[in-house]
N, C-alpha and C positions, 0 to 999 in steps of 0.2 A: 833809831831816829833821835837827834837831838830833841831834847825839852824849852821847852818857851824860852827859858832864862839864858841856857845857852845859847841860842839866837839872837838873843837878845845883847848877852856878852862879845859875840863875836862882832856884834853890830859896832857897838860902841869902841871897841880895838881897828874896827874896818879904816885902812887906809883911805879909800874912797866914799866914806859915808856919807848918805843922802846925795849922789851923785847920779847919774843914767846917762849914759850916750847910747841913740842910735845910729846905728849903721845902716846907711841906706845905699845904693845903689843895682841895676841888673842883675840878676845872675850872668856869672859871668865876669863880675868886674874886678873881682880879687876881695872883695870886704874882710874877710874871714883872715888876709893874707898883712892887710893894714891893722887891723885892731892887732895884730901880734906885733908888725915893727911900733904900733905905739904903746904898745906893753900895755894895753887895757887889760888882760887877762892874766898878766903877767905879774910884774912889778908893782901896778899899779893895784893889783888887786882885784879888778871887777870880776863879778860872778857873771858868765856869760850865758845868755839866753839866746839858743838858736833851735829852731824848731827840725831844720832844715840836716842839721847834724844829726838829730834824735831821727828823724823821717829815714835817713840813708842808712843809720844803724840797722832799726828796724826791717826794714826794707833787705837786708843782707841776713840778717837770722831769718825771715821767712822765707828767704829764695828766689826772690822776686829780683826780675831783669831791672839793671841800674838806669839801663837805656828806654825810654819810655815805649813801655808796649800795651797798646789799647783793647788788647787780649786780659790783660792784667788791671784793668783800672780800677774794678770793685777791689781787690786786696790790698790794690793803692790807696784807695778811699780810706779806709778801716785805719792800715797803716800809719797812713798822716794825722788821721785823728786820734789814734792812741799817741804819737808822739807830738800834736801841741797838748793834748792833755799833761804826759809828762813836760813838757817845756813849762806850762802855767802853772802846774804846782811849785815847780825848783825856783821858779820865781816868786811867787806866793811866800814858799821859804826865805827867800831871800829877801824881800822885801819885812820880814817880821822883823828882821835886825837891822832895817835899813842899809844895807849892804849895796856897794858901787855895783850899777848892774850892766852891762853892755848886752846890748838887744841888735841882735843883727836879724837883719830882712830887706826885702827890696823897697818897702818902703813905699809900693804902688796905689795903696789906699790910704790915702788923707784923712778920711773920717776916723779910721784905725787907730793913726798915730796921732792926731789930735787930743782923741780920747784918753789913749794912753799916757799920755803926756799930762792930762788935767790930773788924771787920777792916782800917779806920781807927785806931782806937784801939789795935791791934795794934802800927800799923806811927807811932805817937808823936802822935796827929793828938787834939785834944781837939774835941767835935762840940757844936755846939748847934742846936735848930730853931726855927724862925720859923713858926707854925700861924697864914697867911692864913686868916679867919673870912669868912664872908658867910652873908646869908638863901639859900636857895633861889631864893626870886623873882628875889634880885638873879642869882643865879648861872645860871640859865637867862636871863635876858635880856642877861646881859655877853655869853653863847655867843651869843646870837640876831642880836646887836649883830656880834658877831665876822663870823659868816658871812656878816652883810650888808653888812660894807664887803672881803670875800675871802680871811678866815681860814678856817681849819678848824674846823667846828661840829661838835659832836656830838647836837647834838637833848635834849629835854625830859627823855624817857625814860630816856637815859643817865645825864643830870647829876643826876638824881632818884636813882638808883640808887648813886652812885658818892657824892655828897652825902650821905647818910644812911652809906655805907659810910664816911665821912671820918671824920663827926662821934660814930663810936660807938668812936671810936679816941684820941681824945682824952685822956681819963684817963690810957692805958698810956702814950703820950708823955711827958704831963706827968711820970711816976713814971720813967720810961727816964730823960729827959732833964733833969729835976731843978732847978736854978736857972736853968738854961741851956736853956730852956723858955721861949717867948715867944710872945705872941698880938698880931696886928694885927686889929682889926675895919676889913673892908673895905667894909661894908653902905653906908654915905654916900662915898663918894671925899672931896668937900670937906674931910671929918673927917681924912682919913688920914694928910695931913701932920703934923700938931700931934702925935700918936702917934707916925710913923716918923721926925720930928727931934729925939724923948728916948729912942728905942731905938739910932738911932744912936750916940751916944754914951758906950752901952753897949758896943753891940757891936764900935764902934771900937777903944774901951779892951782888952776882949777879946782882938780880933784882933791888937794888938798887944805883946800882952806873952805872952813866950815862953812855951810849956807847959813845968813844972818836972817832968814825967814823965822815968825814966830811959832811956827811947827815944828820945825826943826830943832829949836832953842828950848824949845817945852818937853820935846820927849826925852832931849839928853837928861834934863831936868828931872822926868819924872822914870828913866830909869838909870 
């Protein structure tokens, strides 16, 4: 395990420091698919926090059906919570060196992300989000897709459920997150590059030029 200092070093060399994008939209809508054409995890650098990837790992070392089965949902339970546990630590980590963090989730609960957002913002971190868009249609057929070459699906029902809970959340984003508010429409793929290769070079710009906030200026300062 790294020591303070080397977190602390890596912080300060970090491409994207004091930076955070979430990733919001359905399951289902490619998020995981956009933060790669925009090199957030990439080039860019950010350390990525997905709880959803740790859950599917998991989920596959104990044997447990990808496909949601309600025979299974006590070792589902367990499951999920040992991997947001790990997902908050690697962030914890990450966050000691102020490290570019990209947070993917659907983004369903406002009080969540509000929170998360202050408590970034606390500690010097300026946040922007990236709201992956898609139909319904598409968004249950990407999951259907998923599960039939050995992801983790969640079924019709869910992504109906959780889709409508996405998109009636949208406004308050937009007004939270202000210029620094960005929409991808994922509905066609073919479409999505010509879009995520003039956001990049936003958000490049962005991630690289320091936050002039005085928390930010103070920790460079004091480490």
């Amino acid at each position: 395990m790294q020591s303070l200092k080397n977190y602390i070093q890596e912080g300060r060399n970090d491409p994207s420091i004091f930076h955070a994008v979430f990733m919001s939209g359905s399951p289902g809508a490619g998020k995981s698919h956009v933060a790669q054409q925009l090199a957030l995890p990439g080039q860019l650098g950010y350390k990525e926090i997905n709880s959803d990837n740790e859950f599917t790992r998991y989920m596959k070392d104990a044997f447990l059906d990808l496909v949601l089965n309600p025979d299974q949902q006590f070792q589902r339970d367990v499951t999920r919570a040992v991997a947001k546990r790990h997902s908050q630590a690697k962030k914890r980590h990450a966050e000691i060196g102020r490290l570019g963090l990209v947070i993917d989730g659907t983004a369903r609960n406002v009080s969540k992300i509000k929170n998360q957002k202050a408590e970034l913002e606390a500690k010097g971190y300026e946040c922007a989000m990236v709201y992956v868009s898609t139909s319904l249609d598409s968004a249950i057929e990407n999951d259907h897709m998923r599960g039939a070459t050995g992801g983790r699906s969640l079924g019709p029902e869910m992504i109906t459920s959780m889709h409508k809970d996405v998109v009636k959340n949208i406004n308050v984003y937009k007004r939270m997150f202000g210029k620094l508010f960005f929409e991808v429409d994922n509905s066609v793929w073919e479409k999505t590059p010509t879009q995520t290769r003039k956001l990049y070079n936003t958000i490049s710009r962005w991630s690289k030029t320091m936050p002039k906030n005085k928390i930010a200026q103070q920790w460079m300062k004091d480490n």
